[in-house]
C-alpha positions in Angstrom: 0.0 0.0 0.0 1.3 3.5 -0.9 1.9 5.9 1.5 1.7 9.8 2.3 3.4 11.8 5.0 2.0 14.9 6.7 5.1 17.0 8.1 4.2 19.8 10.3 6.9 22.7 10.8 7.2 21.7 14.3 9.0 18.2 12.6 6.0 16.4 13.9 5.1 13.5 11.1 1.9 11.6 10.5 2.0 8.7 7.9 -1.3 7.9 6.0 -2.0 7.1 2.4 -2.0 9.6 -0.8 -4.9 10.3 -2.7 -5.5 13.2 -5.4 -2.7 14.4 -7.4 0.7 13.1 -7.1 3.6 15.2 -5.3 4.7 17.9 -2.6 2.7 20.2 -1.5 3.5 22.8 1.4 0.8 25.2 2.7 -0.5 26.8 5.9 -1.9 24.3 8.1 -5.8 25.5 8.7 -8.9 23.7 9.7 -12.6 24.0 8.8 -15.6 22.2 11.2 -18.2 22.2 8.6 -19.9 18.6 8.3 -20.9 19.1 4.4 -20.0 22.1 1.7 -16.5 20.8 0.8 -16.7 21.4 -2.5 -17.6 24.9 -2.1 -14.6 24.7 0.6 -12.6 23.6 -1.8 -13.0 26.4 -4.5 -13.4 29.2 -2.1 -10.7 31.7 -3.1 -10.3 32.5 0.5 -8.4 29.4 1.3 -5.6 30.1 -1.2 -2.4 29.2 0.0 -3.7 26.9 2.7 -3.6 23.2 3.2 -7.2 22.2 4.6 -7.6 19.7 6.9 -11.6 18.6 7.6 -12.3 17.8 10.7 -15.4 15.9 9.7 -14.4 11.8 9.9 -15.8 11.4 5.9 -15.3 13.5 3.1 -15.9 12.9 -0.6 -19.6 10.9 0.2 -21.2 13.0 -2.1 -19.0 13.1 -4.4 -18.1 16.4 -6.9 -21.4 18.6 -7.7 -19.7 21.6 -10.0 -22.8 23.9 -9.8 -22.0 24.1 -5.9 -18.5 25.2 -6.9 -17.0 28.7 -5.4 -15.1 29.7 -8.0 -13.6 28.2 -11.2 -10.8 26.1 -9.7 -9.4 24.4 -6.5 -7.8 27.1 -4.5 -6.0 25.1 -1.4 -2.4 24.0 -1.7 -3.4 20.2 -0.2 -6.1 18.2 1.6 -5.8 16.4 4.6 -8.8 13.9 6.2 -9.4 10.9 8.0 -11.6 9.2 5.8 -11.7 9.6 2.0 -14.9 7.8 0.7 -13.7 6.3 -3.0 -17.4 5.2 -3.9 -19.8 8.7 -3.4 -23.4 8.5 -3.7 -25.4 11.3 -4.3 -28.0 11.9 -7.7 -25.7 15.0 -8.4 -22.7 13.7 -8.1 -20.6 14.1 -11.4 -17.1 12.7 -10.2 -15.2 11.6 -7.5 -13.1 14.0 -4.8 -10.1 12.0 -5.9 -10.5 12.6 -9.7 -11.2 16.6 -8.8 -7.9 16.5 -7.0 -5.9 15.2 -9.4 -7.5 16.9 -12.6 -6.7 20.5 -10.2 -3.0 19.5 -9.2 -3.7 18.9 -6.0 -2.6 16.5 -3.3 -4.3 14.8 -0.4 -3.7 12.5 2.1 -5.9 10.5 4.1 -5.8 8.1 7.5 -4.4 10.4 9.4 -5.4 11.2 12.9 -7.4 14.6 12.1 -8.6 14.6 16.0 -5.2 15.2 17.0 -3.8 17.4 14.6 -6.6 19.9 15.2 -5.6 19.6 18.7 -2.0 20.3 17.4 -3.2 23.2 15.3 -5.8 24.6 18.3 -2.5 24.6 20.9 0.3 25.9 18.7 -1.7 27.9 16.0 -1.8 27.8 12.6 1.5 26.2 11.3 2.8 25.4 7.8 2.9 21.4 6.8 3.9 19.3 3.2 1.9 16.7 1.8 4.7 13.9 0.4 5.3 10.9 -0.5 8.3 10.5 0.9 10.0 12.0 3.8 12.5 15.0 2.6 15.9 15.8 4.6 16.0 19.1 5.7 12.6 20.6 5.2 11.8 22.6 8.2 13.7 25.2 7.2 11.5 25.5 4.3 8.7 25.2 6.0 9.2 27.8 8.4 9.7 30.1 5.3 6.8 29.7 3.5 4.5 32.7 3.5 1.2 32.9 1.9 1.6 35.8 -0.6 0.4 37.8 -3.6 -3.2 36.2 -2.4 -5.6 38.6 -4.1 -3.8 39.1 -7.2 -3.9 35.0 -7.6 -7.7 35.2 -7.0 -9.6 37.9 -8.3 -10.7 38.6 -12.3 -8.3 40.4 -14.1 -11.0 42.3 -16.4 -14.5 43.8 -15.1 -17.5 41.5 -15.5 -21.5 42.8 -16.0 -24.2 40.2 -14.7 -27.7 40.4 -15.1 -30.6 39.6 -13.0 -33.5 37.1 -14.6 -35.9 39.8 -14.5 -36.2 43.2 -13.5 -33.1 45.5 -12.7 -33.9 47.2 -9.1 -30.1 48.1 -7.7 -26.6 47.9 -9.8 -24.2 47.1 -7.5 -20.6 47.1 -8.0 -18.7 44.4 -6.7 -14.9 44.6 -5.4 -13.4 41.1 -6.5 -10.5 40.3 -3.4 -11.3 36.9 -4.1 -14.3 37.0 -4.5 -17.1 33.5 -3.9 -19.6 32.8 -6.5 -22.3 33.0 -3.9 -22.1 36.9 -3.3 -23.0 37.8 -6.7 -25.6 35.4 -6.9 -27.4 36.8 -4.2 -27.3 40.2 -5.9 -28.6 38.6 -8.4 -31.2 36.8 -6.7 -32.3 40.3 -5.3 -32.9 42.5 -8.4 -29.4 43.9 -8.8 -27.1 44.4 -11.5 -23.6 43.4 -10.9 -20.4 44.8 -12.2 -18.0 43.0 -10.5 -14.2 45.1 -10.5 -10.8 43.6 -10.2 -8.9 44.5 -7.0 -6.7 47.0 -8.4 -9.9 49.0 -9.3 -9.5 52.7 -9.0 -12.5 55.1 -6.9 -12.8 56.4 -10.1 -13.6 53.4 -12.1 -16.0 52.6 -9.3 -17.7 55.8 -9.7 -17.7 56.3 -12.9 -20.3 53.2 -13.3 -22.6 55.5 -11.1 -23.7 52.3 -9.0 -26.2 52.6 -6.6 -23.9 50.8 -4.1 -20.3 48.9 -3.6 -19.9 45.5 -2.0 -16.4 44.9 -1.2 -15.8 40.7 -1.4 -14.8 38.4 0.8 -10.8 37.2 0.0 -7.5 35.2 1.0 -4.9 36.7 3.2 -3.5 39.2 5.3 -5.9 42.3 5.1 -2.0 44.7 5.5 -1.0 43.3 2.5 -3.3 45.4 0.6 -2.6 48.6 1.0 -3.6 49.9 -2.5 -6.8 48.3 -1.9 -7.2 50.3 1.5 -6.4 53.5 -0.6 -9.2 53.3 -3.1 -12.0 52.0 -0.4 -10.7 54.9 1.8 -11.3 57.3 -1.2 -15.2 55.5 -1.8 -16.1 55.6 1.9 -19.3 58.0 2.3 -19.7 58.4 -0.8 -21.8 55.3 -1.7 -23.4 52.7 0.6 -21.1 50.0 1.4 -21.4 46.6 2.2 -18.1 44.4 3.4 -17.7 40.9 3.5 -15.0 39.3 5.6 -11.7 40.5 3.8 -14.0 43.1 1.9 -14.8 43.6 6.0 -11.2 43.6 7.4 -10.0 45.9 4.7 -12.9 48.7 5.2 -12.1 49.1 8.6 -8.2 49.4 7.9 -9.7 52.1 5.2 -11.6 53.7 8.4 -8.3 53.7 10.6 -8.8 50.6 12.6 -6.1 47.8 12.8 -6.2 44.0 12.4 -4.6 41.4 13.9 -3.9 37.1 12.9 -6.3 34.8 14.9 -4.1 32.2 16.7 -6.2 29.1 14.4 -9.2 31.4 12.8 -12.8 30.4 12.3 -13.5 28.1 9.6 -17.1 26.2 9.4 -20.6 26.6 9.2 -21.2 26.6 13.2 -19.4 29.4 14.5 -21.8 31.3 17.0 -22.3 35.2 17.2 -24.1 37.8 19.2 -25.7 40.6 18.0 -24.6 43.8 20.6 -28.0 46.1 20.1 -30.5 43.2 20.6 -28.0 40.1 22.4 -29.4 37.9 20.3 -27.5 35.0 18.8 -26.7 33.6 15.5 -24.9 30.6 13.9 -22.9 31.7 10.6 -20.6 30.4 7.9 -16.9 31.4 8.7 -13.5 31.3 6.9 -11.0 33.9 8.3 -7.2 34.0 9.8 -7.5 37.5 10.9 -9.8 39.8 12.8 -10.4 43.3 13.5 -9.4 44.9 16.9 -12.3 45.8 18.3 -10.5 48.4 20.5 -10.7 51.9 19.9 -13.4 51.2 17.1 -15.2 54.5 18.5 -12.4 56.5 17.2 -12.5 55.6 13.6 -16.5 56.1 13.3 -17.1 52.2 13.7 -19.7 51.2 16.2 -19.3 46.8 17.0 -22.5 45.6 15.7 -21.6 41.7 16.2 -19.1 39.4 18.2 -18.0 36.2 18.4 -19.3 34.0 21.3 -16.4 31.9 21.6 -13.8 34.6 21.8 -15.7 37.4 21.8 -13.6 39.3 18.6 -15.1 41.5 16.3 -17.6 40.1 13.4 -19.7 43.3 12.5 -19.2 47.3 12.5 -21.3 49.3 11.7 -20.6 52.7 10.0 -23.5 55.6 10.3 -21.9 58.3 9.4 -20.7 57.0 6.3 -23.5 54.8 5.2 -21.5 51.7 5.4 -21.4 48.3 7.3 -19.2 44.9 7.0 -19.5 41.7 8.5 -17.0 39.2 9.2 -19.0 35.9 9.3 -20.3 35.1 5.3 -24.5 36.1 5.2 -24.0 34.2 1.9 -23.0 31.0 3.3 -23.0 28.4 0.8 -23.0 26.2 2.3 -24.2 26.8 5.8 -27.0 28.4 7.9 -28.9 31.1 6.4 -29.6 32.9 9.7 -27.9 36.3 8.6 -29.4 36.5 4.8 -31.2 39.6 6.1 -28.1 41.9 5.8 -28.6 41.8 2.0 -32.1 43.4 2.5 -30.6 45.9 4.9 -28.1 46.8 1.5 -30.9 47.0 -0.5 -32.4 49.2 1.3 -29.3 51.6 1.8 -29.5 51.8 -1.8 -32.9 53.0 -2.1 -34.7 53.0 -5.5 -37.9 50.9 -6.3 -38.3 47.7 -4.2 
């Protein structure tokens, strides 16, 4: 029987078996809770750069269903879980995890002790690992070295995009692509708007110049800081339009607004994270993928009010802006898949926008 290794930059080594794509593959260690949605896990730009480890015992039941696809392509570096199921059953299944893997370049492993290495991960943080097939001398060097950069600029359209709703126009919206998922444009869609959806490097004047009734900044991969060009232009939109942020898009409004960010020690990645709304205390589960948060400290000072938190470790997943006409959220009101408990925000940027209903 073949076998895989799973090295961890702390020289810790975990032998199981290789499936998907042949070869090394070193990314950033990371961990999602979500029992179903791995294909739109998968092809979520946000986890560019990252290996992803399920911590759900089976994955690959279901198969591949394309239509529940993120984004065009497989954005993790590797794939780590317990069990991978070779024989998925499911009427929409058209392919097999291990097929998808290999046709996308990517490696995984399997039979590995996922319980403990998200015990590993939840001690020591986040950590950068290689998926091989044989054991290589002097890797931890490299491992320690490896940095996910030039995120955004690997994810986002190159060249602006126009979508059309089915029927009626009611909003345009234009969309800031960081990386942006599939599912934020279809629920535009879904609510009346026209979407012209920007590449990152996306001026305040080629924003304006569409005269939109509104800008929805996208979810993304990476370390908000490392956008600073990005920052520049939102900073040079903000009041000017409503505005609507979604986790990155949500990170990098509030560094617009003067507000700092920091690395989570393991982030929040699944569809059961729980959150508390500050006005009314009640409490909601979302859809989470993020490795970095927004201090909630000194919020007050940059015109941001905390409109959300997280129950587990109380960091910031909402601010709201009302002086500016602008909100963000860190937790995805999209989810896809996940709970659809915080939908509602896109009526709230709806009606920001004004216009006919």
């Amino acid at each position: 029987m073949e076998k895989a290794y799973l090295i961890l930059e702390t020289g810790e080594v975990f032998e199981g078996r290789p499936f998907g794509a042949a070869g090394e593959s070193i990314g950033e260690l990371v961990f999602t809770t979500g029992v179903v949605g791995y294909v739109e896990s998968l092809t979520d730009p946000s986890y560019y750069g990252q290996t992803l480890m399920f911590t759900f015992p089976q994955i690959g039941n279901y198969g591949i269903i394309p239509l529940d696809s993120e984004s065009g392509k497989c954005h993790v570096k590797g794939v780590v879980v317990h069990d991978h199921c070779e024989a998925p059953s499911n009427f929409r299944c058209q392919g097999t995890l291990d097929a998808f893997l290999k046709a996308q370049g990517v490696p995984g492993i399997c039979g590995v002790d996922t319980r403990r290495l998200t015990q590993i991960v939840r001690e020591h943080g986040v950590m950068n690992a290689i998926i091989t097939e044989k054991v290589p001398e002097n890797m931890l060097d490299q491992l320690k070295n490896y940095k996910v950069s030039g995120a955004v600029e690997a994810t986002a359209i190159t060249e602006p995009q126009v979508l059309l709703p089915e029927g009626e126009v009611k909003r345009h919206v234009a969309l800031m692509d960081y990386g942006a998922k599939k599912s934020i444009a279809d629920h535009l869609l879904g609510a009346g708007c026209k979407v012209t959806i920007l590449p990152y490097n996306a001026t305040a004047e080629d924003v304006l110049n569409l005269r939109p009734d509104g800008v929805m900044l996208s979810n993304g991969p990476g370390d908000p800081a490392d956008n600073p060009d990005c920052i520049a232009q939102i900073k040079r939109l903000i009041g000017k339009l409503p505005m609507f942020g979604i986790c990155l898009g949500h990170q990098l409004l509030a560094l617009a607004a003067g507000a700092e960010t920091t690395k989570l020690k393991y982030g929040h990645r699944g569809a059961n994270q729980p959150v508390r709304c500050v006005k009314t205390g009640r409490s909601y589960i979302t859809s989470q993928n993020h490795g970095y948060a927004v201090l909630s400290e000194g919020l007050d000072k940059v015109g941001g009010v905390l409109s959300y938190v997280n129950l587990n470790d109380n960091t910031c997943e909402g601010i709201d802006y009302p002086d500016l006409g602008a909100f963000s959220m860190q937790f995805h009101p999209e989810a896809h898949g996940g709970p659809r408990d915080m939908e509602s925000a896109f009526d709230r940027f709806m009606k920001m926008m004004g216009g006919n209903d």
